[in-house]
LUMSE-680581 format. One record per residue (C-alpha): residue in three letters; x, y negated, z. Coordinates in steps of 0.25 Angstrom, whole numbers, plus 5000, padded with zeros to 4 digits. Example, Ala and Ser with C-alpha at 12.3 -4.5 7.8 and 13.67 -1.06 7.14 Angstrom:
@code = ALA&X = 5049&Y = 5018&Z = 5031
@code = SER&X = 5055&Y = 5004&Z = 5029
***
This chain:
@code = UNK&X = 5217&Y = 4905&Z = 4780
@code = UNK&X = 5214&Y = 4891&Z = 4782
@code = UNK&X = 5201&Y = 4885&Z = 4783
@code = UNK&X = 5194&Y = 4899&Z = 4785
@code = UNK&X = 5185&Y = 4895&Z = 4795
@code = UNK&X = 5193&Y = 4904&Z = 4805
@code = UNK&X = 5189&Y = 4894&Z = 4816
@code = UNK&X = 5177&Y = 4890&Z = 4813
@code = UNK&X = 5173&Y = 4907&Z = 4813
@code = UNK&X = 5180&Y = 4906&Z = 4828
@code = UNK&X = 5173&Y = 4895&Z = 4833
@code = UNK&X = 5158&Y = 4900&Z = 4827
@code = UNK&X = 5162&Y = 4914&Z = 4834
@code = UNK&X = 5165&Y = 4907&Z = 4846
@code = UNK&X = 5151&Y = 4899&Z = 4846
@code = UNK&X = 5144&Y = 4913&Z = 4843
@code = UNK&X = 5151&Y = 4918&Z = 4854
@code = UNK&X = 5150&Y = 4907&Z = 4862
@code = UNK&X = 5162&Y = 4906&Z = 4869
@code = UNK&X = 5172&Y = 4894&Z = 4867
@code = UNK&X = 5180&Y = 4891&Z = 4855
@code = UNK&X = 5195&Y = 4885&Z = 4859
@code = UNK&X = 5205&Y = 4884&Z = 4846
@code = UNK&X = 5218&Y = 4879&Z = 4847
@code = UNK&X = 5230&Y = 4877&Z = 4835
@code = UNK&X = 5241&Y = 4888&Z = 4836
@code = UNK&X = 5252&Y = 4877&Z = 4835
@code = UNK&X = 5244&Y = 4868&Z = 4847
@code = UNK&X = 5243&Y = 4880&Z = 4854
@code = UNK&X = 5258&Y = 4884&Z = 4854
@code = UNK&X = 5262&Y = 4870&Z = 4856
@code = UNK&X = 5255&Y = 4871&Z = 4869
@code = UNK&X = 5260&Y = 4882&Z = 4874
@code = UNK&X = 5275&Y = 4879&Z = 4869
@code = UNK&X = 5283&Y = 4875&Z = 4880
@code = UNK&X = 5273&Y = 4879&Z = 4892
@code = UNK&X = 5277&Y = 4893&Z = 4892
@code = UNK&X = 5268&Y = 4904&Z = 4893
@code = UNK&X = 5258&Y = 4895&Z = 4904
@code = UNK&X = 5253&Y = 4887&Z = 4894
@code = UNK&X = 5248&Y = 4899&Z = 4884
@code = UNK&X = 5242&Y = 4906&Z = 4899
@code = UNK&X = 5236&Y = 4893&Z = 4903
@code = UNK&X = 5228&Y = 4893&Z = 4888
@code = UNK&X = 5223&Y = 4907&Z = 4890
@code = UNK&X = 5218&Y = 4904&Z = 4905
@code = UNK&X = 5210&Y = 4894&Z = 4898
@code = UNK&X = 5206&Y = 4903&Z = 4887
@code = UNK&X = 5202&Y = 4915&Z = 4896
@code = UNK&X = 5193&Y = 4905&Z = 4905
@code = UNK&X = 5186&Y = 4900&Z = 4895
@code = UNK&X = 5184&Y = 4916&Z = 4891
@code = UNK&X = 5178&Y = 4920&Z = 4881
@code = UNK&X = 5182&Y = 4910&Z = 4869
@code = UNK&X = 5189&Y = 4910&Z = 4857
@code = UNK&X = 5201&Y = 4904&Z = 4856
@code = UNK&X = 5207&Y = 4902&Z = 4841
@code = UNK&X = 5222&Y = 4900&Z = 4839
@code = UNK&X = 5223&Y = 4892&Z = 4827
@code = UNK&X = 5234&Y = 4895&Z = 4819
@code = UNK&X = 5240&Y = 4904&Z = 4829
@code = UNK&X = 5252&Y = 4906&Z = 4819
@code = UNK&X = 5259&Y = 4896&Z = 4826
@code = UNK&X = 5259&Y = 4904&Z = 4838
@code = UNK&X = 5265&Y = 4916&Z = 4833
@code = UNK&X = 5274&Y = 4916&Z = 4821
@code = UNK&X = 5283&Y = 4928&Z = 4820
@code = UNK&X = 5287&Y = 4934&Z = 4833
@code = UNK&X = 5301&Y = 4940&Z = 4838
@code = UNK&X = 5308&Y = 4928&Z = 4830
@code = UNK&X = 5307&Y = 4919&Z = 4842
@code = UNK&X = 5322&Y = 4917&Z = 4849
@code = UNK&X = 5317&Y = 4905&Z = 4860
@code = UNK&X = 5310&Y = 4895&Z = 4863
@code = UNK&X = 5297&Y = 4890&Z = 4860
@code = UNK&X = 5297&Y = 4901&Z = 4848
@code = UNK&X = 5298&Y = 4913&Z = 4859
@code = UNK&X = 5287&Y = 4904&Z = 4868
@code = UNK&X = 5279&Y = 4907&Z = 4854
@code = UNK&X = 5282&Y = 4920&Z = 4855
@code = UNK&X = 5278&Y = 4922&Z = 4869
@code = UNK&X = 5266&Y = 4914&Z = 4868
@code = UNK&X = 5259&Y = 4922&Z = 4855
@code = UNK&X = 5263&Y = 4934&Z = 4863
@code = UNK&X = 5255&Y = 4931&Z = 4874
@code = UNK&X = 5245&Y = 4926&Z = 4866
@code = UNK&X = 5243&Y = 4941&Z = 4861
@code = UNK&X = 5243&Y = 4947&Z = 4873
@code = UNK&X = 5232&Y = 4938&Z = 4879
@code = UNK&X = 5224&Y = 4941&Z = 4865
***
C-alpha cells in the first residue's frame, strides 16, 4: 500500500501521544545488524527502551523477515535470528 499515509498516521499518533517518533528503513535496519551479531539488534532496543515510551516504525520490515525455515547459513539464519528476536521483544 504505497503512499497510504502509513507513516504520517504514525508519527500524528506519536505527536498526540507525545512520545517520540524514531523510523528506520527495514533494509538499513538489517544492514546494521548483519555481521554484529545479536549485540548490535540488543544495543538498538536498550536505546529504544530508554527513550520509553515511543514508537518505532520498521519501514518495509519485509526485508527483515522473508519466509522463515529456508535459511541453511550465514547471514540468511543471522535474518532469521534477528526477526525472531524481534518477536519476542514485541
Amino acid at each position: 500500500l504505497l503512499g497510504t499515509g502509513r507513516a504520517l498516521l504514525d508519527r500524528v499518533t506519536a505527536g498526540e501521544a507525545s512520545v517520540p517518533f524514531i523510523t528506520v528503513n527495514g533494509s538499513e535496519f538489517l544492514e546494521m545488524l548483519v555481521g554484529v551479531d545479536q549485540r548490535g539488534f540488543v544495543t538498538c532496543l536498550q536505546w529504544l527502551e530508554k527513550n520509553a515510551p515511543c514508537i518505532l516504525l520498521i519501514d518495509e520490515i519485509d526485508a527483515i523477515g522473508g519466509k522463515q525455515g529456508q535459511g541453511h547459513r550465514g547471514a540468511r539464519n543471522e535474518q532469521e535470528n534477528t526477526l525472531n528476536q524481534m518477536l519476542v521483544e514485541m
